[in-house]
TIZAFI-806322 format. One record per atom (N, C-alpha, C, CB): residue number from 1; residue in one letter; chain; atom name; x, y, z. Coordinates in nm, 2 decimals. Glycine has a CB too. Example, Ala and Ser with C-alpha at 12.3 -4.5 7.8 and 13.67 -1.06 7.14 Angstrom:
2
PT num residuo cadena atomo      u      v      w
PT   1       A      A     N   1.32  -0.57   0.78
PT   1       A      A    CA   1.23  -0.45   0.78
PT   1       A      A     C   1.32  -0.33   0.78
PT   1       A      A    CB   1.13  -0.45   0.90
PT   2       S      A     N   1.28  -0.22   0.71
PT   2       S      A    CA   1.37  -0.11   0.71
PT   2       S      A     C   1.29   0.00   0.79
PT   2       S      A    CB   1.41  -0.06   0.57
END
This chain:
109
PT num residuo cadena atomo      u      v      w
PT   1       X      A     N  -0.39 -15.69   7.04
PT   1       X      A    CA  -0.31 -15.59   6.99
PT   1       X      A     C  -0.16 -15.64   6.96
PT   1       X      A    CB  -0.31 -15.47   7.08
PT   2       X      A     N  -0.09 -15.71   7.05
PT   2       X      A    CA   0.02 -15.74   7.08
PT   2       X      A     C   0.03 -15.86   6.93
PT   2       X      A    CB   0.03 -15.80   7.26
PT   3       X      A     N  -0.05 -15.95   6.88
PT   3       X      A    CA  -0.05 -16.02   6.75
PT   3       X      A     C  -0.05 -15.94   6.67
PT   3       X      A    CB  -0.15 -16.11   6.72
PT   4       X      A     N  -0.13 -15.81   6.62
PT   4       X      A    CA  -0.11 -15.70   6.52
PT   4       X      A     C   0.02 -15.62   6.53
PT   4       X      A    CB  -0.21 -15.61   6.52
PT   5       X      A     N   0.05 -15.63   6.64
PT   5       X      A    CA   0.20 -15.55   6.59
PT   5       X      A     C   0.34 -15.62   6.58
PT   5       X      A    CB   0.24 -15.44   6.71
PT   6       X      A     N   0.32 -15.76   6.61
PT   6       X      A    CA   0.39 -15.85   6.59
PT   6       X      A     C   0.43 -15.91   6.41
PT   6       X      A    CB   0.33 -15.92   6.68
PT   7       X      A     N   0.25 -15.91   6.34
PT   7       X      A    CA   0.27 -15.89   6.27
PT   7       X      A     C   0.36 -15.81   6.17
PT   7       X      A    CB   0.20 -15.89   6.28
PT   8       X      A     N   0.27 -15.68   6.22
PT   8       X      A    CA   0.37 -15.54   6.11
PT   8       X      A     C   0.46 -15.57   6.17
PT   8       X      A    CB   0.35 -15.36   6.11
PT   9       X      A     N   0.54 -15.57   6.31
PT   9       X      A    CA   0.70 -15.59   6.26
PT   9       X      A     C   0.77 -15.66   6.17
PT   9       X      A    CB   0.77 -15.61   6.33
PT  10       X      A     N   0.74 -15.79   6.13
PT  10       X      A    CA   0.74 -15.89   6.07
PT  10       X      A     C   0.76 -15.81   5.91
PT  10       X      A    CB   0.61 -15.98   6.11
PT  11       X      A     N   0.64 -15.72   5.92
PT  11       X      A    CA   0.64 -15.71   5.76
PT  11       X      A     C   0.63 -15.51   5.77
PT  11       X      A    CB   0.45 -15.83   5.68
PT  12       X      A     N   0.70 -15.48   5.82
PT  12       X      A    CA   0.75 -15.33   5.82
PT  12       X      A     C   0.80 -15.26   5.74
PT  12       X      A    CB   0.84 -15.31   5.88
PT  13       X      A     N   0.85 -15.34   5.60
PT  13       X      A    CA   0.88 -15.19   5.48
PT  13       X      A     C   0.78 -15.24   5.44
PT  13       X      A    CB   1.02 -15.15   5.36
PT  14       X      A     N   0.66 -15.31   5.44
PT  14       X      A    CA   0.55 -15.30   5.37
PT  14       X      A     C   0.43 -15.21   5.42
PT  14       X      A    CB   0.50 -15.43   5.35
PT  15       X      A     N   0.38 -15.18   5.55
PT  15       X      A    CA   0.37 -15.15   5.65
PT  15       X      A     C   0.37 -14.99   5.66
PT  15       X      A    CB   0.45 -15.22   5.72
PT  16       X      A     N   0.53 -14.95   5.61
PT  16       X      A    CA   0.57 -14.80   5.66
PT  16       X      A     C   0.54 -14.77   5.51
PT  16       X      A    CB   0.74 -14.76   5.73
PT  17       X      A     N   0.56 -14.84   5.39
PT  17       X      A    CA   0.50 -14.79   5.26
PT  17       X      A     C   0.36 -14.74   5.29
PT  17       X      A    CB   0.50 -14.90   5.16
PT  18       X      A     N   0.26 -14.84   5.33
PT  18       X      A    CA   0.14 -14.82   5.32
PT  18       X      A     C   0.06 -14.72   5.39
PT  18       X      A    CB   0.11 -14.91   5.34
PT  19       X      A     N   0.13 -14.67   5.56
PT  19       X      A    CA   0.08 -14.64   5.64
PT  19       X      A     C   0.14 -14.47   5.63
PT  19       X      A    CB   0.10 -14.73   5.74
PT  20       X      A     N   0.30 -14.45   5.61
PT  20       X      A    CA   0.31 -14.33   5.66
PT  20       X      A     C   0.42 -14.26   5.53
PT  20       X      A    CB   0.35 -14.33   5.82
PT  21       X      A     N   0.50 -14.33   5.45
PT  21       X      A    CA   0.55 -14.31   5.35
PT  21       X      A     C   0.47 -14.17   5.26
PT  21       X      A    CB   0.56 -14.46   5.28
PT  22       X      A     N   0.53 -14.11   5.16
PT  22       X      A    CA   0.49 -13.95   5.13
PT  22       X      A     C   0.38 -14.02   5.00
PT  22       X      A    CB   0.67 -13.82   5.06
PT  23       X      A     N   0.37 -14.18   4.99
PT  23       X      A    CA   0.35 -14.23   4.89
PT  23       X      A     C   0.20 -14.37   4.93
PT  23       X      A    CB   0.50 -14.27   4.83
PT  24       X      A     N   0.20 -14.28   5.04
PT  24       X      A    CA   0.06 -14.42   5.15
PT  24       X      A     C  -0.01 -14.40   5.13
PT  24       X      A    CB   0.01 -14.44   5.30
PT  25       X      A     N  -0.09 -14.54   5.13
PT  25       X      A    CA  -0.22 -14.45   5.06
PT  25       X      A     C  -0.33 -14.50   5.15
PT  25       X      A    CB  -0.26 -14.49   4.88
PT  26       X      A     N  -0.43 -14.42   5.17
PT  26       X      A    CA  -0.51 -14.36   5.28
PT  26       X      A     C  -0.64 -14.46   5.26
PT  26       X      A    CB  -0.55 -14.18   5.25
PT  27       X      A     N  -0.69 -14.55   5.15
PT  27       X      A    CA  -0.77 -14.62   5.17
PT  27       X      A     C  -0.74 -14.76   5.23
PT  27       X      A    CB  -0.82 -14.61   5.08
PT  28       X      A     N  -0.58 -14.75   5.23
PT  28       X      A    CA  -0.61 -14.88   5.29
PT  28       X      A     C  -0.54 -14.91   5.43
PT  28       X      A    CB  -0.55 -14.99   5.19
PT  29       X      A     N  -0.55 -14.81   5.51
PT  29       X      A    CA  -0.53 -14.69   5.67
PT  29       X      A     C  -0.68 -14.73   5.73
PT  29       X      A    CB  -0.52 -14.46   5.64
PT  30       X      A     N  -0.78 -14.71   5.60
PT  30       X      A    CA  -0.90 -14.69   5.64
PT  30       X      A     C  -0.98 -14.86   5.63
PT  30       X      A    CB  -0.96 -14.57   5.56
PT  31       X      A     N  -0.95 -14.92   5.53
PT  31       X      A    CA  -0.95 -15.05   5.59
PT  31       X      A     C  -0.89 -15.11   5.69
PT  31       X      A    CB  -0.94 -15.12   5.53
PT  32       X      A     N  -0.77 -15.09   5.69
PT  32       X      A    CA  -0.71 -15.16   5.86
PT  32       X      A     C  -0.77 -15.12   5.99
PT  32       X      A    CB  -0.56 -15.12   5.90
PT  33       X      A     N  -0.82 -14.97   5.95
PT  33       X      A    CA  -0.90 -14.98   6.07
PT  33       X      A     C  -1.02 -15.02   6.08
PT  33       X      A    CB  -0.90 -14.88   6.13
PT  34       X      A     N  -1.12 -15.04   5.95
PT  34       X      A    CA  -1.23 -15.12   5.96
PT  34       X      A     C  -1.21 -15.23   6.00
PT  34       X      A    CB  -1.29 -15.12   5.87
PT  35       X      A     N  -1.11 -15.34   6.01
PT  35       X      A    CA  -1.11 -15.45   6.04
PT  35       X      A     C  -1.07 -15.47   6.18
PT  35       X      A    CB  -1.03 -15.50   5.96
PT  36       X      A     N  -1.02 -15.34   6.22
PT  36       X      A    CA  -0.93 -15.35   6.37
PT  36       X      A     C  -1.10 -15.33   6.44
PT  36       X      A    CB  -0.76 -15.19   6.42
PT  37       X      A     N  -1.20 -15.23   6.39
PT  37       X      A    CA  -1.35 -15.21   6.44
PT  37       X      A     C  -1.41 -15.35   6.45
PT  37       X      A    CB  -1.44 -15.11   6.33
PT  38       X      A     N  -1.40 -15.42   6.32
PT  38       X      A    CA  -1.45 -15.49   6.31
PT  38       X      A     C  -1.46 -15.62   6.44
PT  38       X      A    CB  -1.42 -15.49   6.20
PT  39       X      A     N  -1.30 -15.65   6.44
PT  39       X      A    CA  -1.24 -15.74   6.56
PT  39       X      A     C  -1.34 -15.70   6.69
PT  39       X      A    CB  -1.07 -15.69   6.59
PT  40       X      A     N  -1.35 -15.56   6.73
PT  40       X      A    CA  -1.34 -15.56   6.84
PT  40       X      A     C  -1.53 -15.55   6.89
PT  40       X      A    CB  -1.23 -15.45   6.87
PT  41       X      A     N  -1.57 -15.55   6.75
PT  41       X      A    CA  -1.69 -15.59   6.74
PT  41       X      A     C  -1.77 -15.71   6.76
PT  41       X      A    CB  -1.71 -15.55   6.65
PT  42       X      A     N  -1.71 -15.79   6.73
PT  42       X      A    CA  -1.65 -15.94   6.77
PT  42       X      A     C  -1.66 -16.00   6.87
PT  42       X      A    CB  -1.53 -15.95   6.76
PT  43       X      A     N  -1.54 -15.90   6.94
PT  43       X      A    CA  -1.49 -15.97   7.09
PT  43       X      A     C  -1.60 -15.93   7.18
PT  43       X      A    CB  -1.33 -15.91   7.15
PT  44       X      A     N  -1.67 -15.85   7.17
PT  44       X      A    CA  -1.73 -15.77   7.27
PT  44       X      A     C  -1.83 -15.86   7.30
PT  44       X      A    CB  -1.77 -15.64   7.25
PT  45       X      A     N  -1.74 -15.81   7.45
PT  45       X      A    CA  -1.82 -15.92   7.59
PT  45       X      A     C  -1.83 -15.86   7.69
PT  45       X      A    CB  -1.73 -16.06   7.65
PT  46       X      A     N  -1.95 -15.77   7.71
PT  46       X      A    CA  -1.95 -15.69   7.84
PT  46       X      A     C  -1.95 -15.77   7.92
PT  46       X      A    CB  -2.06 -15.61   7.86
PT  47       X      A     N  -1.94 -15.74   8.08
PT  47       X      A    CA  -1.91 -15.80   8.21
PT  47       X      A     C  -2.06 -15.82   8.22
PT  47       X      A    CB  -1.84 -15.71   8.35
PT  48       X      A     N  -2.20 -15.72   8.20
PT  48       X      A    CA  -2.30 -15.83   8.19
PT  48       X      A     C  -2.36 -15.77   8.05
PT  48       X      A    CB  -2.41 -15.83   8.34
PT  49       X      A     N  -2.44 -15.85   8.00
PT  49       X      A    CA  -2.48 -15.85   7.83
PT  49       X      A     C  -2.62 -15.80   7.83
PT  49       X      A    CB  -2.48 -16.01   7.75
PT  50       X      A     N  -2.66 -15.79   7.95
PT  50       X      A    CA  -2.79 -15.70   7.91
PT  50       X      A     C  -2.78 -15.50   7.94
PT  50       X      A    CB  -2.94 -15.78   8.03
PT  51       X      A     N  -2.69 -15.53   8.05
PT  51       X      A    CA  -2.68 -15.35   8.09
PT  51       X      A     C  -2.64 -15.30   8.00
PT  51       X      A    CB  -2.59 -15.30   8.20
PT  52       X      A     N  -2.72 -15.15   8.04
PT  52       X      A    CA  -2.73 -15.06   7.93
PT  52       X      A     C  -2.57 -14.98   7.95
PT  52       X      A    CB  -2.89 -14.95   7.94
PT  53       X      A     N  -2.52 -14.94   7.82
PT  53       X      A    CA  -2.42 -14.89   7.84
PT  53       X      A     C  -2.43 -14.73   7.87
PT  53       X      A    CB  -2.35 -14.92   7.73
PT  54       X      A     N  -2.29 -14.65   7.99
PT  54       X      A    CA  -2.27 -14.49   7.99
PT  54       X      A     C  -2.31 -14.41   7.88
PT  54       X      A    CB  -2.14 -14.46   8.01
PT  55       X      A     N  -2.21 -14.49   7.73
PT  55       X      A    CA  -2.20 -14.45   7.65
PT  55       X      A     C  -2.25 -14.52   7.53
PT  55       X      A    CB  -2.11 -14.43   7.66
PT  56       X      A     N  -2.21 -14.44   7.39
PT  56       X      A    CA  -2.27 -14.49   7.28
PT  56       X      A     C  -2.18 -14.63   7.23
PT  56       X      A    CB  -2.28 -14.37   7.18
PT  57       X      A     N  -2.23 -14.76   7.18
PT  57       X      A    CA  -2.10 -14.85   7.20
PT  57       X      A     C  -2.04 -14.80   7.07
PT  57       X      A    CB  -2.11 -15.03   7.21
PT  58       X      A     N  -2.09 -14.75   6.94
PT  58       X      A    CA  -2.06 -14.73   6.84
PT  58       X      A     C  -1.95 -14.62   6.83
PT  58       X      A    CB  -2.17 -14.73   6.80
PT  59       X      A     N  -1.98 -14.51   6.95
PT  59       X      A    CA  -1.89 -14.40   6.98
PT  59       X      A     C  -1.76 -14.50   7.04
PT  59       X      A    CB  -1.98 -14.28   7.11
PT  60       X      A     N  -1.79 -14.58   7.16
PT  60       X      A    CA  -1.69 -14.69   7.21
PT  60       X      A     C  -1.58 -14.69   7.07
PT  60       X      A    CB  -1.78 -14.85   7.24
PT  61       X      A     N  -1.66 -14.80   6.99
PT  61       X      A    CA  -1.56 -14.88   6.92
PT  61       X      A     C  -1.48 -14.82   6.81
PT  61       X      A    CB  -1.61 -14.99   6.88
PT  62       X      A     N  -1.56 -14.69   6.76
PT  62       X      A    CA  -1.49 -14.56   6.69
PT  62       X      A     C  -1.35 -14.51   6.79
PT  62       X      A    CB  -1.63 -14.42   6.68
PT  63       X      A     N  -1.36 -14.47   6.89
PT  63       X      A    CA  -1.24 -14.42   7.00
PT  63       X      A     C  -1.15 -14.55   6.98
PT  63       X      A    CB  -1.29 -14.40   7.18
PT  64       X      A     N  -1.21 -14.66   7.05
PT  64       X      A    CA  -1.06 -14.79   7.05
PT  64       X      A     C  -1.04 -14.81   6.92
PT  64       X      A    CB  -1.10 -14.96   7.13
PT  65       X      A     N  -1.11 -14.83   6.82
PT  65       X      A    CA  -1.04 -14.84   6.68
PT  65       X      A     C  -0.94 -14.73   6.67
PT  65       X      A    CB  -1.14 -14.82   6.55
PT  66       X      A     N  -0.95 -14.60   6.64
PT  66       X      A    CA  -0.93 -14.48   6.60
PT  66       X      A     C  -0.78 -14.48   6.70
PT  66       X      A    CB  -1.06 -14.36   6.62
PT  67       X      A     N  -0.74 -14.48   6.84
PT  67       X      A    CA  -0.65 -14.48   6.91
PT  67       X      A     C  -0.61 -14.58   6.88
PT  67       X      A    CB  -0.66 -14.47   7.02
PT  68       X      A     N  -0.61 -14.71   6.88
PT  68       X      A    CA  -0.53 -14.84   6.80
PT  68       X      A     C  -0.45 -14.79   6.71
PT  68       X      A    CB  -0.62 -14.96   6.71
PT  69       X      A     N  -0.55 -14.78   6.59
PT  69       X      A    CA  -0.45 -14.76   6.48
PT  69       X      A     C  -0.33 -14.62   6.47
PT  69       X      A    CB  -0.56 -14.75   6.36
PT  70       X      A     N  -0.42 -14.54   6.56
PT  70       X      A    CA  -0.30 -14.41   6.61
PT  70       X      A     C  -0.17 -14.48   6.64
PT  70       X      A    CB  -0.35 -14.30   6.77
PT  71       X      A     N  -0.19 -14.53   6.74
PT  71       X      A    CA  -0.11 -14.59   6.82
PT  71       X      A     C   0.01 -14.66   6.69
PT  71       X      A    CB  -0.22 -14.72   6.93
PT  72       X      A     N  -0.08 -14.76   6.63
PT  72       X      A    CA   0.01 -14.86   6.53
PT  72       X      A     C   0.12 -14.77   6.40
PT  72       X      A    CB  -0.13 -14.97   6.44
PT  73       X      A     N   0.03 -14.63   6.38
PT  73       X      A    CA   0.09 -14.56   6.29
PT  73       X      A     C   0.22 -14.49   6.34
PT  73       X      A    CB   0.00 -14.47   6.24
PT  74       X      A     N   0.19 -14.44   6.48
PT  74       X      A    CA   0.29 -14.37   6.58
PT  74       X      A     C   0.42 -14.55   6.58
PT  74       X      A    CB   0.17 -14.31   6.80
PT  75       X      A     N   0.38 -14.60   6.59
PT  75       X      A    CA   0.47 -14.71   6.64
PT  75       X      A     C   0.56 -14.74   6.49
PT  75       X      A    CB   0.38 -14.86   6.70
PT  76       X      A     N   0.54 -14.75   6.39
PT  76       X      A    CA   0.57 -14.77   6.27
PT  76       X      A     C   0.66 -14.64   6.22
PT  76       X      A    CB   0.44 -14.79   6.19
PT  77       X      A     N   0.57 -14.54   6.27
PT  77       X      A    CA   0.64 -14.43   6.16
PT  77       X      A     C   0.75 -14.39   6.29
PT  77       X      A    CB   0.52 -14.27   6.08
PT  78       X      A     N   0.80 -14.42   6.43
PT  78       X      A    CA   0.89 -14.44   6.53
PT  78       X      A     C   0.97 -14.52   6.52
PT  78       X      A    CB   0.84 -14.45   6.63
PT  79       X      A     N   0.99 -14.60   6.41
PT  79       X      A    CA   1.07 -14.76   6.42
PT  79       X      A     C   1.08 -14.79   6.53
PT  79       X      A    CB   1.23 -14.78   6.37
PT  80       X      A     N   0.93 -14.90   6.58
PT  80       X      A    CA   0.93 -14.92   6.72
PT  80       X      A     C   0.99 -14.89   6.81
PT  80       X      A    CB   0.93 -15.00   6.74
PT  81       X      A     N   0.96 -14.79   6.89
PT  81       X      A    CA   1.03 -14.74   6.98
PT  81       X      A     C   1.00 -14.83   7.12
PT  81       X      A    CB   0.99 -14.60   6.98
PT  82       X      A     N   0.88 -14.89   7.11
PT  82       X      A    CA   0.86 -14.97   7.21
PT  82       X      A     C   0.86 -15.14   7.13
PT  82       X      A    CB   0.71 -14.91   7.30
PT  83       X      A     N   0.87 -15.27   7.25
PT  83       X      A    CA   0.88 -15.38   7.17
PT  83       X      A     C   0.70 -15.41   7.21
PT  83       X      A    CB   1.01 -15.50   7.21
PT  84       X      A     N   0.66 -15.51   7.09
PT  84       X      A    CA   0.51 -15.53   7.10
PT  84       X      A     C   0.44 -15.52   7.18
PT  84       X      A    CB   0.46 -15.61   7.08
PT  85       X      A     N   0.53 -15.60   7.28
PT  85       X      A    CA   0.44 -15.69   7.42
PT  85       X      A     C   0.42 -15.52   7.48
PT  85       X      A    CB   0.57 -15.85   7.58
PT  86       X      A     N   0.52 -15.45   7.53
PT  86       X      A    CA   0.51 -15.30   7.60
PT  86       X      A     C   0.41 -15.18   7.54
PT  86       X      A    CB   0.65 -15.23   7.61
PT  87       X      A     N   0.41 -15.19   7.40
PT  87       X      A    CA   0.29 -15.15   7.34
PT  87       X      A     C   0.17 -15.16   7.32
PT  87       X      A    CB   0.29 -15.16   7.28
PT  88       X      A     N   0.15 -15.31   7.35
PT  88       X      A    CA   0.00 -15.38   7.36
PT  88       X      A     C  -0.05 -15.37   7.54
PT  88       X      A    CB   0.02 -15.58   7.30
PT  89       X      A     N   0.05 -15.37   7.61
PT  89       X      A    CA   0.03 -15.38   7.75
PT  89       X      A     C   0.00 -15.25   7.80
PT  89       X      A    CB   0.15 -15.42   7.83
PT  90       X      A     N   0.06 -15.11   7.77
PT  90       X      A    CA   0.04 -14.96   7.78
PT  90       X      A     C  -0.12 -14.96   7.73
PT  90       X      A    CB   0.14 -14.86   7.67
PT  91       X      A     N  -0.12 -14.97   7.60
PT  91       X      A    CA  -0.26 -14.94   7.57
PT  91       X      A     C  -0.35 -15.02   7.63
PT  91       X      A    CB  -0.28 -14.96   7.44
PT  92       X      A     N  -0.36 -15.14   7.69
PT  92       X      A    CA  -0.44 -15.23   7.76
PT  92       X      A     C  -0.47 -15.14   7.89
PT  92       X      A    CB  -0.36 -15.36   7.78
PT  93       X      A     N  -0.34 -15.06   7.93
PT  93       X      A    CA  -0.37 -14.97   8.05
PT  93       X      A     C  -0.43 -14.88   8.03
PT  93       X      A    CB  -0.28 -14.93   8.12
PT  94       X      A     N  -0.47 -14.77   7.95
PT  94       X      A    CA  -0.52 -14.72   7.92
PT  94       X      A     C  -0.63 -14.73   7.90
PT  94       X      A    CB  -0.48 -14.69   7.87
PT  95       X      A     N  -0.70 -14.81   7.81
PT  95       X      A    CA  -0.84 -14.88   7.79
PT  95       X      A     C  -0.87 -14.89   7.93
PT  95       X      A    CB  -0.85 -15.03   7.71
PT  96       X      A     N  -0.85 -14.96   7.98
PT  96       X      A    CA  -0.87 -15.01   8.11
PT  96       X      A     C  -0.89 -14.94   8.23
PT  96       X      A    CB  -0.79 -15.08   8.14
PT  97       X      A     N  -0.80 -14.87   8.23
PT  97       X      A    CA  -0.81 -14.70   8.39
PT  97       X      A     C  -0.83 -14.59   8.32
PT  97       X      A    CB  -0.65 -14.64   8.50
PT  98       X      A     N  -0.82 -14.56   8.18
PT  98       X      A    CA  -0.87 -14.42   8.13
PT  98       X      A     C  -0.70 -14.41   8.10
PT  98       X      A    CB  -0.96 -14.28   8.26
PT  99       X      A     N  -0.68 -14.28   8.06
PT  99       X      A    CA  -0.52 -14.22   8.02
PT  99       X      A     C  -0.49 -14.18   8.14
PT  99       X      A    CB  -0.49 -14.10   7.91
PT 100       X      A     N  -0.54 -14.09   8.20
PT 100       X      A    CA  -0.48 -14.04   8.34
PT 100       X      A     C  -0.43 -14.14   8.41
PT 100       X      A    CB  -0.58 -13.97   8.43
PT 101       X      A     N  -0.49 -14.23   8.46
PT 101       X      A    CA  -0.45 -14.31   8.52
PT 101       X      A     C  -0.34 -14.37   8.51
PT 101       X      A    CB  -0.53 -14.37   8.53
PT 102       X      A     N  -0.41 -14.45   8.37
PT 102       X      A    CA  -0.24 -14.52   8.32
PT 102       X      A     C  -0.12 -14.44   8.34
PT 102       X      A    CB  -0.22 -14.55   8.16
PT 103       X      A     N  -0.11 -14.33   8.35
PT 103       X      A    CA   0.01 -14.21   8.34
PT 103       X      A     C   0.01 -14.19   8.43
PT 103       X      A    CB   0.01 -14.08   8.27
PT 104       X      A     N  -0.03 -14.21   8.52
PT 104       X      A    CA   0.04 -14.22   8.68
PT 104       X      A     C  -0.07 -14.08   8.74
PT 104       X      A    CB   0.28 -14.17   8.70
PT 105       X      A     N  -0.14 -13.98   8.68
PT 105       X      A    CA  -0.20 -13.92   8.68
PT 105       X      A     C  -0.30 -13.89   8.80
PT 105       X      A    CB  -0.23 -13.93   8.58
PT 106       X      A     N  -0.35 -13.86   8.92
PT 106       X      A    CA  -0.46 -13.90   9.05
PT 106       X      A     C  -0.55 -13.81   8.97
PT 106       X      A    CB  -0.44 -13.85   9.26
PT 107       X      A     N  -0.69 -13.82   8.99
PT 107       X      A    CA  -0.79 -13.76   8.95
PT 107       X      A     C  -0.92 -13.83   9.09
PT 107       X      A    CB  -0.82 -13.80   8.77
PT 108       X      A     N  -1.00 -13.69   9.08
PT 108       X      A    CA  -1.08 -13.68   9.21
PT 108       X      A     C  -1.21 -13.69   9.13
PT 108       X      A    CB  -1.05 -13.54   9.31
PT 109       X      A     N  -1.30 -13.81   9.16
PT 109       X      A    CA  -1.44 -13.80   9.10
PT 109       X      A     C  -1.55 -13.73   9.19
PT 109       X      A    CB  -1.48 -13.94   9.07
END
């Protein structure tokens, strides 16, 4: 995550044209996030490769795509409010303990 937003800052009035400008255009929102799907389709390396997943992975990688790119549009159309590394590291916490958690949040299972 922290390379993709490094990127767009790099290249930010192209970026804010494309993504959130009154003049963006929406198919190519929807390729960035097919490719950000795609990536993570990729990477995937469960802890073991035969267990069956809770969930659907396809539902999985629809959510972490879909929040990414939330995330990347919120950050763009915010003139980074956060710097990459703290953007990529938040969301990492999130994925990782759920939102509650990351947010300092206790929850009782």
């Amino acid at each position: 995550m922290q390379t993709v937003l490094e990127h767009i800052s790099l290249n930010m009035t192209f970026y804010r044209s494309m993504l959130i400008e009154e003049n963006r255009i929406y198919p190519f929102q929807a390729k960035m996030e097919n490719i950000i799907k795609d990536k993570l389709i990729e990477g995937w390396k469960p802890a073991q490769e035969n267990s069956p997943l809770a969930i659907s992975k396809e539902l999985l990688i629809e959510y972490l795509g879909s929040a990414f790119m939330g995330i990347v549009i919120w950050w763009v159309k915010n003139d980074k409010p956060l710097p990459a590394v703290e953007v990529s590291s938040q969301f990492s916490r999130i994925v990782a303990y759920g939102h509650l958690r990351a947010a300092g949040i206790g929850i009782e299972e």
